[in-house]
C-alpha positions as semicolon CSV with decimal commas, in nm:
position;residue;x (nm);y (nm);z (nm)
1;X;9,483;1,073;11,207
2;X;9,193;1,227;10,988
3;X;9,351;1,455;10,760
4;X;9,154;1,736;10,879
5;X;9,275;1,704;11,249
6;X;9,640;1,911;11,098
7;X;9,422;2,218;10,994
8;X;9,295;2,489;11,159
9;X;8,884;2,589;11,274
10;X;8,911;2,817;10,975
11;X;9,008;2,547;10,730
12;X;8,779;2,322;10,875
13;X;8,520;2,534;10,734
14;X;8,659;2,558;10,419
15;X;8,648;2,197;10,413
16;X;8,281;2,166;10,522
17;X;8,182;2,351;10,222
18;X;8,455;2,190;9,947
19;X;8,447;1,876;10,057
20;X;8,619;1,796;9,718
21;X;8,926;1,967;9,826
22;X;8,991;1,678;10,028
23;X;9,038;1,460;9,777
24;X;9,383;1,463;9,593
25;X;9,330;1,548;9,212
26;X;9,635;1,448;9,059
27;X;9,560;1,574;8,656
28;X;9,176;1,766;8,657
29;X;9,051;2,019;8,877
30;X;8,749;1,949;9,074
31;X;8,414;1,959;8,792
32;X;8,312;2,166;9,040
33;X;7,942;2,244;9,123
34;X;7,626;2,423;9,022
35;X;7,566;2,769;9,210
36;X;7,237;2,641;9,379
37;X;7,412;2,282;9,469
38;X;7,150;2,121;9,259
39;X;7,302;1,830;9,039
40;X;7,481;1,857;8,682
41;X;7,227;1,771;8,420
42;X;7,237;1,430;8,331
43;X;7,405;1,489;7,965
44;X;7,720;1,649;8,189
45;X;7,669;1,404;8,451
46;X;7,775;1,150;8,210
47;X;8,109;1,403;8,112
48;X;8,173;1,468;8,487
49;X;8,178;1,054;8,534
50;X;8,440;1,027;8,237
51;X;8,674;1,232;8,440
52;X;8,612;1,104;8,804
53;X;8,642;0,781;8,656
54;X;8,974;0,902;8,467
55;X;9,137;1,078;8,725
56;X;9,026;0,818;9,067
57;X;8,839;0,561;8,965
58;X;9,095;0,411;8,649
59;X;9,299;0,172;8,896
60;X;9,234;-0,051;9,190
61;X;9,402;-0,201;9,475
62;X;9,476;-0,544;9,325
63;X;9,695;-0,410;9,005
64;X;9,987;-0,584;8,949
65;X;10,156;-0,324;8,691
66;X;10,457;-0,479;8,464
67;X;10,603;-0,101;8,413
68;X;10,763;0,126;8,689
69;X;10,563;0,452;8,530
70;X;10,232;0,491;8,394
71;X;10,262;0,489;8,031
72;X;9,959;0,772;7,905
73;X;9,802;0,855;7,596
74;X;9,618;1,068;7,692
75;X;9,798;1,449;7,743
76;X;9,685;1,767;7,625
77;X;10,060;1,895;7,543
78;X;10,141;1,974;7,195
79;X;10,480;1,859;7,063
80;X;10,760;1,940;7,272
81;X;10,962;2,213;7,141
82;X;11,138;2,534;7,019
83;X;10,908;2,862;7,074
84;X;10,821;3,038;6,732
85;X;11,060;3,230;6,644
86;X;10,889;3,569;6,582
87;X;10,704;3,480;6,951
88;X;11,076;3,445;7,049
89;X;11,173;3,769;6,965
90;X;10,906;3,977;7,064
91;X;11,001;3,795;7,436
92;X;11,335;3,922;7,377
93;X;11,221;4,287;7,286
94;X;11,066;4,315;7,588
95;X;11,298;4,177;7,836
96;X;11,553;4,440;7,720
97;X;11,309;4,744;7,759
98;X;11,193;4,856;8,033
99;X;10,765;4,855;7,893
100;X;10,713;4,585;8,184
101;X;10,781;4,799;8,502
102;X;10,456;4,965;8,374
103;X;10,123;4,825;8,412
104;X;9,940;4,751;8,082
105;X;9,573;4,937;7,953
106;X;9,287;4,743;8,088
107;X;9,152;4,802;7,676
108;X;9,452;4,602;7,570
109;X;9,763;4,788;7,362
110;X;9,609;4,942;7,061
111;X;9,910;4,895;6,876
112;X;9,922;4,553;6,952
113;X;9,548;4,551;6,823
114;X;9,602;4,709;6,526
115;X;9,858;4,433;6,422
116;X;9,634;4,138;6,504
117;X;9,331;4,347;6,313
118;X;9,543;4,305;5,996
119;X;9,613;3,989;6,052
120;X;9,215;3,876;6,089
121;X;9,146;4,058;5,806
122;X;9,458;3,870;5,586
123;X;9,266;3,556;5,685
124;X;8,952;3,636;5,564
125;X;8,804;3,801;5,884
126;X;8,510;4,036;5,683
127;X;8,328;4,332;5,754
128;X;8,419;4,642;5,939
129;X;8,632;4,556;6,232
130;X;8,823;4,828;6,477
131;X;8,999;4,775;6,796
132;X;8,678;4,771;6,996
133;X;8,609;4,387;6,832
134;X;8,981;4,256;6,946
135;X;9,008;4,181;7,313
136;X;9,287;3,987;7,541
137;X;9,266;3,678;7,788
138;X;9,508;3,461;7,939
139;X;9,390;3,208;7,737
140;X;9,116;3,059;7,509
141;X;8,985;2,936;7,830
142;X;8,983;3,255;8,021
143;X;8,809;3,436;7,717
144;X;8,540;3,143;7,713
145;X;8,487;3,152;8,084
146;X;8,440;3,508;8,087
147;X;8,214;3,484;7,757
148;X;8,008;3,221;7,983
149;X;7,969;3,486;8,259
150;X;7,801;3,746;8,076
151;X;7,605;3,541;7,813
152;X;7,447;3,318;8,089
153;X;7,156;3,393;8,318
154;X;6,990;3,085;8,535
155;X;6,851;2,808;8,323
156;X;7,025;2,943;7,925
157;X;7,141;2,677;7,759
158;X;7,510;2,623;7,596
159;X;7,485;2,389;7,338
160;X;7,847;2,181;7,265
161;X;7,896;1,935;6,969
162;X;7,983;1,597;7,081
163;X;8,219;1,474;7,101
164;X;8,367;1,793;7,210
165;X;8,633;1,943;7,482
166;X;8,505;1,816;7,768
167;X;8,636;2,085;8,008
168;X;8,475;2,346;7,841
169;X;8,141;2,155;7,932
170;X;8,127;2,261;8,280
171;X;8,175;2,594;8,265
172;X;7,789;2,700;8,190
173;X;7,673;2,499;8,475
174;X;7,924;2,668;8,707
175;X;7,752;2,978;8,621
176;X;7,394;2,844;8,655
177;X;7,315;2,737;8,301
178;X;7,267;2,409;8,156
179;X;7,486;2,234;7,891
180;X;7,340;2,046;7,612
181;X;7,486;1,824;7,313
182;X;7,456;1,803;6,951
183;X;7,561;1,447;6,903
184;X;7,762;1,378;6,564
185;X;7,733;1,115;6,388
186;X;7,942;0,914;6,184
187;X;7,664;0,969;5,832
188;X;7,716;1,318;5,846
189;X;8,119;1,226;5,863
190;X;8,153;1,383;6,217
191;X;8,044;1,748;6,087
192;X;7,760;1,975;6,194
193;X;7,471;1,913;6,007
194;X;7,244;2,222;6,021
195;X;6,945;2,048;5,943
196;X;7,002;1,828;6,315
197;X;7,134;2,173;6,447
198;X;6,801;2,365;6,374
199;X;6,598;2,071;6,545
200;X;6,828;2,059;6,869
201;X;6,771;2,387;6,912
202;X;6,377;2,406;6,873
203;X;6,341;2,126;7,100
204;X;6,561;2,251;7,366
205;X;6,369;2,602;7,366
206;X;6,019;2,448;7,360
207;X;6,157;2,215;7,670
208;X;6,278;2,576;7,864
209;X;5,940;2,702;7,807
210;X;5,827;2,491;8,137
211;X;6,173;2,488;8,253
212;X;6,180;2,595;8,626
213;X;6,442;2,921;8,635
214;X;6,183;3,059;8,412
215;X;6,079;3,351;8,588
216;X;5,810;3,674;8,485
217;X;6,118;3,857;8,308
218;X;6,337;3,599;8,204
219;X;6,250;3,263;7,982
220;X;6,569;3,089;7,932
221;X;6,667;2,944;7,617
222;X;6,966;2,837;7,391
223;X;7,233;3,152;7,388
224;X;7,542;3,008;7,216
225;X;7,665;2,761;7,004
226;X;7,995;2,590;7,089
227;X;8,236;2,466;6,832
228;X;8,613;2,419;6,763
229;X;8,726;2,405;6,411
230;X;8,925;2,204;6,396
231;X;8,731;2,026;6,647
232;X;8,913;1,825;6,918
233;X;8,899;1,570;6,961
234;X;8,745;1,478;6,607
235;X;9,068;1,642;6,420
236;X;8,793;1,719;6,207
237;X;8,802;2,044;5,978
238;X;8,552;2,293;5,814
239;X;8,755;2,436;5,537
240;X;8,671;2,607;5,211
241;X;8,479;2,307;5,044
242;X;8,224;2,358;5,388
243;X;8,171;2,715;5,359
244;X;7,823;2,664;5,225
245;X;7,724;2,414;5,517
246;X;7,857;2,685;5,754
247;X;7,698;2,983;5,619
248;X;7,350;2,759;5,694
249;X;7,483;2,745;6,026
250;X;7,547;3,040;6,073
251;X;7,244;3,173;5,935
252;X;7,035;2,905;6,162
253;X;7,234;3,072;6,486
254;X;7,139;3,410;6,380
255;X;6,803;3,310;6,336
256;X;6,736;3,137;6,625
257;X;6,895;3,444;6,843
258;X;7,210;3,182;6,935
259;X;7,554;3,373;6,952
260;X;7,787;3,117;6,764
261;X;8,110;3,041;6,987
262;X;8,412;2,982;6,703
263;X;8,721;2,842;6,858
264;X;9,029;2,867;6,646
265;X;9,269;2,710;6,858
266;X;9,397;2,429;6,632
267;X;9,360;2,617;6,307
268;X;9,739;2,610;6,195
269;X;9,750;2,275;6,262
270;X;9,582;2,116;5,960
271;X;9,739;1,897;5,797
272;X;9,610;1,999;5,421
273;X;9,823;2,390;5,444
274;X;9,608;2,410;5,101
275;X;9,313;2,420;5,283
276;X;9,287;2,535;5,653
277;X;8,991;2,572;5,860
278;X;8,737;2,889;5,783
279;X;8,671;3,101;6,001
280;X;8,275;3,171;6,066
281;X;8,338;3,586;6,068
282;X;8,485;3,548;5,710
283;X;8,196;3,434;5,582
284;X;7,881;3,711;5,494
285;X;7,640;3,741;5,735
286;X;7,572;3,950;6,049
287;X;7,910;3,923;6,210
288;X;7,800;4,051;6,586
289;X;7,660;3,695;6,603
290;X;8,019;3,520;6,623
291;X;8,293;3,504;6,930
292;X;8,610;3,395;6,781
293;X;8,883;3,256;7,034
294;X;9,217;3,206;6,945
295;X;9,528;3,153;7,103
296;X;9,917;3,046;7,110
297;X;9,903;2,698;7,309
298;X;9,875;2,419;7,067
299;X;10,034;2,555;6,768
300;X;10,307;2,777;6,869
301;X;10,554;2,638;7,126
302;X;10,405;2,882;7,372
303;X;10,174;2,686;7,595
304;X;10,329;2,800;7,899
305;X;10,256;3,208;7,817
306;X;9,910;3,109;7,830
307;X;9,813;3,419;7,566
308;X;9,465;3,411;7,398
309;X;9,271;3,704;7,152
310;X;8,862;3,713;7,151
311;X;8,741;3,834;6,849
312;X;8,344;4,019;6,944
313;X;8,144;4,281;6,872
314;X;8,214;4,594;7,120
315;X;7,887;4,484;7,338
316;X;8,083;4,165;7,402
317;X;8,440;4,281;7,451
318;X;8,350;4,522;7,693
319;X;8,160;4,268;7,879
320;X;8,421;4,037;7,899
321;X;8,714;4,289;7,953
322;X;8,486;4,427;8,276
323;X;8,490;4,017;8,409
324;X;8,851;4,024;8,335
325;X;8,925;4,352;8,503
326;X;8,762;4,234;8,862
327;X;8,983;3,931;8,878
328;X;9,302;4,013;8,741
329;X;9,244;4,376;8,679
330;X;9,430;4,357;8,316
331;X;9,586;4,087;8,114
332;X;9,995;4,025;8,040
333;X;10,183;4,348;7,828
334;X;10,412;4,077;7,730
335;X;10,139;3,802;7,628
336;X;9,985;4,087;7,395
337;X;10,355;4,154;7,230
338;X;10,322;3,805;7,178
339;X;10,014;3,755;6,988
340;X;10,085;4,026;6,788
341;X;10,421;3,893;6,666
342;X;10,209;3,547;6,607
343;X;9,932;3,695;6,431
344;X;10,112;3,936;6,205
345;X;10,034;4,036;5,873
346;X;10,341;4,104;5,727
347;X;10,546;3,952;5,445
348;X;10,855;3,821;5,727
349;X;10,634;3,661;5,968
350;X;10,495;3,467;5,651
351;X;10,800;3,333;5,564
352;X;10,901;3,215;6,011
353;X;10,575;3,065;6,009
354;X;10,603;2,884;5,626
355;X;10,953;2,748;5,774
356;X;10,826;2,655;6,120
357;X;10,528;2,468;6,034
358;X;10,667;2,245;5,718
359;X;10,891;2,135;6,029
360;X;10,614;2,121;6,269
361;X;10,352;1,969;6,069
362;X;10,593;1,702;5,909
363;X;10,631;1,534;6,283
364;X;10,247;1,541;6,349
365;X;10,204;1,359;6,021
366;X;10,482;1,060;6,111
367;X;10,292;1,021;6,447
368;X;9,960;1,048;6,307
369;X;10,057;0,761;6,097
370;X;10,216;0,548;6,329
371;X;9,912;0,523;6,537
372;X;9,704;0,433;6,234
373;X;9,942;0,160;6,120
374;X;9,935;-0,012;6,434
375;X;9,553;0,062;6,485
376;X;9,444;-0,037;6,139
377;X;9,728;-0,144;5,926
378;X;10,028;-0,011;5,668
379;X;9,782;-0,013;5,396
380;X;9,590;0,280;5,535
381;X;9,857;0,522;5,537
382;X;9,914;0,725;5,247
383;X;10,099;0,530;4,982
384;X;10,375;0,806;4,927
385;X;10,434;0,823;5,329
386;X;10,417;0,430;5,376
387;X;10,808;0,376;5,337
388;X;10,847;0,603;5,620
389;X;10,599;0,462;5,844
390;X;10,748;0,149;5,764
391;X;11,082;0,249;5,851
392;X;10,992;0,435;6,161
393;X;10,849;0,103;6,319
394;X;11,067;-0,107;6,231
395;X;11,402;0,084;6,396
396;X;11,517;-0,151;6,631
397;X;11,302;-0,491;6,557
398;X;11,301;-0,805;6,392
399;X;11,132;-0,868;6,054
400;X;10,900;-1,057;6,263
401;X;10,794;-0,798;6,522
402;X;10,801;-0,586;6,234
403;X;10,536;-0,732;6,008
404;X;10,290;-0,793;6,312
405;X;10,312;-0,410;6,416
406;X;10,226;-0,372;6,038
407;X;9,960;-0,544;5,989
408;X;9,701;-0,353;6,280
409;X;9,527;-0,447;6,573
410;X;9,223;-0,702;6,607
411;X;8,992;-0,515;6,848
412;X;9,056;-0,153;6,783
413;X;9,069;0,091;6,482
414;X;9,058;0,456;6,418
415;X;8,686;0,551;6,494
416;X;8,500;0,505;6,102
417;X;8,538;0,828;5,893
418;X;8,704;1,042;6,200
419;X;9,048;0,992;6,040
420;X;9,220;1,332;6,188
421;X;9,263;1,629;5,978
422;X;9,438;1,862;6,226
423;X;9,552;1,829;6,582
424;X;9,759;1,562;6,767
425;X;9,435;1,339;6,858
426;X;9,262;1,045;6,739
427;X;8,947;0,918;6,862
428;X;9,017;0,499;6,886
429;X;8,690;0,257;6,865
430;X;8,655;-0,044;7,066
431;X;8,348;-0,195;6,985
432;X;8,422;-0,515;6,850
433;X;8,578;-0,603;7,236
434;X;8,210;-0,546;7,378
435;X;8,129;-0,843;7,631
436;X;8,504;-0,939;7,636
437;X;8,610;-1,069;7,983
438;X;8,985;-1,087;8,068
439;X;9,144;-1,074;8,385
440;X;8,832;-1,076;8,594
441;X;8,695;-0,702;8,455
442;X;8,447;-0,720;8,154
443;X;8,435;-0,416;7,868
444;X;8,089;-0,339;7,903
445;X;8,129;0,063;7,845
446;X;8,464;0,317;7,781
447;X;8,540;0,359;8,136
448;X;8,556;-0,053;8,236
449;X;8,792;-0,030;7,880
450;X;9,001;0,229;7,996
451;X;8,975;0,018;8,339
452;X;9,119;-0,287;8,172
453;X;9,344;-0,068;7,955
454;X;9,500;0,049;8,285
455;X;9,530;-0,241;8,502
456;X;9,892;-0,406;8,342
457;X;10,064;-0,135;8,169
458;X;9,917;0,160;8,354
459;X;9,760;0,291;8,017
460;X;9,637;0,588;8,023
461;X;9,367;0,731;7,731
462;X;9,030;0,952;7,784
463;X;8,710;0,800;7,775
464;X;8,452;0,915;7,495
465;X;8,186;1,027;7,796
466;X;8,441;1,261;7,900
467;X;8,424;1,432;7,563
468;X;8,046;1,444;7,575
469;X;7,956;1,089;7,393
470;X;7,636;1,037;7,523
471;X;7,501;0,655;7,262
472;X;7,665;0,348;7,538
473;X;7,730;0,110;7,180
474;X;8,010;0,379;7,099
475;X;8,320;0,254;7,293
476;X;8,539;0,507;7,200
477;X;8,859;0,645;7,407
478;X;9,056;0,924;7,265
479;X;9,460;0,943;7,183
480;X;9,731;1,183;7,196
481;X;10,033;1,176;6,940
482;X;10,250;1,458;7,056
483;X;10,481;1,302;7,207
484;X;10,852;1,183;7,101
485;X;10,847;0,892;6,844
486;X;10,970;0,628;7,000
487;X;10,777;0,688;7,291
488;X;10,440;0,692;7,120
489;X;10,556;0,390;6,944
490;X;10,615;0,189;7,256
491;X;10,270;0,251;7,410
492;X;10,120;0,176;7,088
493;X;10,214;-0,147;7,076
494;X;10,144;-0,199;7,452
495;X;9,799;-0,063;7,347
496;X;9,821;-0,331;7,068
497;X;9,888;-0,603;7,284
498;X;9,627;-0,526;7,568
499;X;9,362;-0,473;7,293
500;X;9,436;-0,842;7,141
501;X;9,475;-1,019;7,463
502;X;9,117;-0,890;7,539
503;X;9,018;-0,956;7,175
504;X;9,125;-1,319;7,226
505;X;8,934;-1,330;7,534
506;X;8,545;-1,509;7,571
């Protein structure tokens, strides 16, 4: 029976026009489509075919898989574990009053605000700043979604860095723009360079000049800049030794009329607590040209609050609290109790989040280098954390399996200079398995990798397109670490062994 025979006339028509809701996504979301049904552009094409290919096209009819349950490396979860304490409380505090029978202001609380203000300004948040510049979403995502909606009119351009987060990529062309990429490269060490920046934008302006939304009163043309520092999925940071780079950035944005998009959402998780990631509205310059999103999912055992701050001038906020209003009419009292416990100025909250991170930050660092022992070898890890490492992967196995785990993997390494700074990712290259045939399927690309990666073990890991890789040599798929230790150890090596057998292979 066609599956559309056990709905009704009404759903039928539903179905006529969303034909992709008849497909089962397991993981993603639909990409969705442009407003006028034209195609994605061909940059986001290649993004959109990273996560088809991900989520439908990764195994085939003839697998024979060796493991009951697919074994990924490839989730977006942080490390499993206890909320933050302050965040804890301040869900307590609220539970035993009775503030939630009320509904919360559309403007946010004020004395929620208030809290978070001192916060930004601990940080190094400059320039005058009131509760007009501090808005609330129900997540990063919800702030840059909204963002998106008033920034964008038919044709503007949102420019991402690439590799970037790839979900964030569809957003502008769900609202009629077009996404673009600023591809990094591994000479400039994975950062921005503003010198490539400034180009990428000229040319993309002079090409909207002719472009065909361009209409008597409206030429479209690069609005924002996207970037996450630290970025995901480079794990790359822009801390205090960048500040002069990002000033030129910033100045280049300003210049240029581009509103500079700063996403904070993996800032506590740097590795060197000496020297976090900057933000761009702490350093001089004409502050009404930076959005700063941050939020509690990644860092603060509070994923499932979904909670996120934007951090605008007042034009902005009130833009985006108007988008927010219409669709959920006002974000979570409790979510905004939240974020102010998280981002809290004072002296106690120092000392929680001192105590919660050494912990936190400690069991990022043993995964981190477990995955680049196997990938590249012991003698690549820190020499002070090397005993651990060592210990780690050897629990449980022979001398033997032991030195061969040690000793890396022929076939894959940890993408050149993209060692992670921050984060639970790691961005793996495959090149040297290019033209390798095994098994009947050939590693021409990332997704016939990930293909072969897939079709014994079930492994799971994200394709570079789907981050917004755009150069074909670059076989790159990206890993997650979060998960428990002898978990992640257990796929690496299955990771290992797939990667060699290949390796091996004509």
């Amino acid at each position: 029976m066609n599956i559309r025979d056990r709905f009704s006339a009404a759903t039928e028509r539903i179905c006529r026009f969303h034909r992709e809701l008849t497909v089962n996504a397991v993981t993603f979301t639909d990409c969705g489509t442009r407003p006028d049904g034209t195609p994605f552009c061909p940059e986001l094409f290649r993004v959109k075919q990273g996560y088809d290919f991900f989520e439908f096209g990764i195994s085939a009819p003839h697998d024979v898989y060796l493991t009951e349950h697919e074994n990924s490396l490839a989730t977006g979860n942080p490390l499993y574990g206890a909320m933050y304490p302050p965040a804890r409380e301040a869900v307590r505090r609220m539970c035993e009053t009775p503030e939630l029978s009320k509904y919360p202001l559309r403007n946010g609380d004020p004395e929620c605000k208030d809290q978070i203000l001192e916060y930004l300004k601990q940080i190094g948040f400059c320039g005058e700043m009131h509760e007009e510049n501090v808005g609330f979403a129900f997540s990063t995502t919800h702030a840059f979604a909204a963002l998106i909606k008033l920034i964008v009119q038919p044709g503007d351009v949102v420019l991402f860095t690439a590799p970037t987060y790839g979900i964030f990529a569809f957003i502008p062309e769900r609202e009629g723009g077009i996404t673009k990429f600023l591809q990094l490269r591994e000479e400039d060490d994975w950062q921005i360079s503003p010198s490539a920046l400034k180009a990428r934008i000229r040319e993309l302006n002079a090409e909207l000049l002719h472009a065909p939304h361009k209409t008597e009163t409206h030429t479209p043309r690069v609005v924002a800049f996207f970037q996450s520092n630290p970025c995901n999925p480079t794990g790359r940071v822009m801390g205090k030794n960048d500040t002069a780079r990002m000033q030129e950035i910033l100045d280049i944005c300003r210049a240029e009329g581009v509103l500079y998009i700063d996403d904070l959402i993996y800032r506590d998780l740097g590795y060197d607590r000496e020297n976090p990631a900057v933000p761009m509205a702490s350093l001089d310059g004409d502050h009404s040209n930076v959005v700063s999103l941050l939020g509690i999912s990644k860092a603060y055992g509070a994923a499932g609050l979904r909670a996120g701050i934007i951090v605008a001038n007042e034009i902005i906020i009130a833009g985006v609290r108007n988008y927010i209003a219409w669709n959920t009419d006002s974000t979570s009292y409790l979510n905004m109790k939240v974020l102010a416990a998280v981002y809290n100025a004072g002296a106690e909250n120092r000392q929680a989040y001192e105590a919660y991170f050494s912990q936190i930050m400690a069991g990022y660092r043993e995964r981190l280098n477990i995955v680049r022992c196997i990938a590249d070898g012991l003698d690549t890890v820190p020499e002070p954390e090397q005993p651990r490492t060592r210990a780690l992967i050897a629990a449980g196995r022979s001398e033997a399996e032991t030195a061969e785990l040690l000793r890396g993997t022929r076939g894959m390494r940890i993408l050149p200079g993209c060692v992670p700074e921050a984060g639970f990712f790691a961005l793996l290259d495959f090149r040297a398995l290019a033209g390798k045939t095994c098994d009947g399927i050939t590693v021409t690309d990332d997704l016939s990798l990930i293909r072969y990666l897939y079709h014994r073990y079930q492994l799971k890991l994200l394709p570079g397109r789907a981050m917004g890789m755009q150069d074909p040599r670059h076989i790159v798929a990206r890993v997650s670490f979060s998960m428990e230790i002898p978990e992640l150890i257990e796929r690496m090596i299955l990771l290992k062994e797939e990667a060699e057998r290949l390796y091996e292979c004509e």
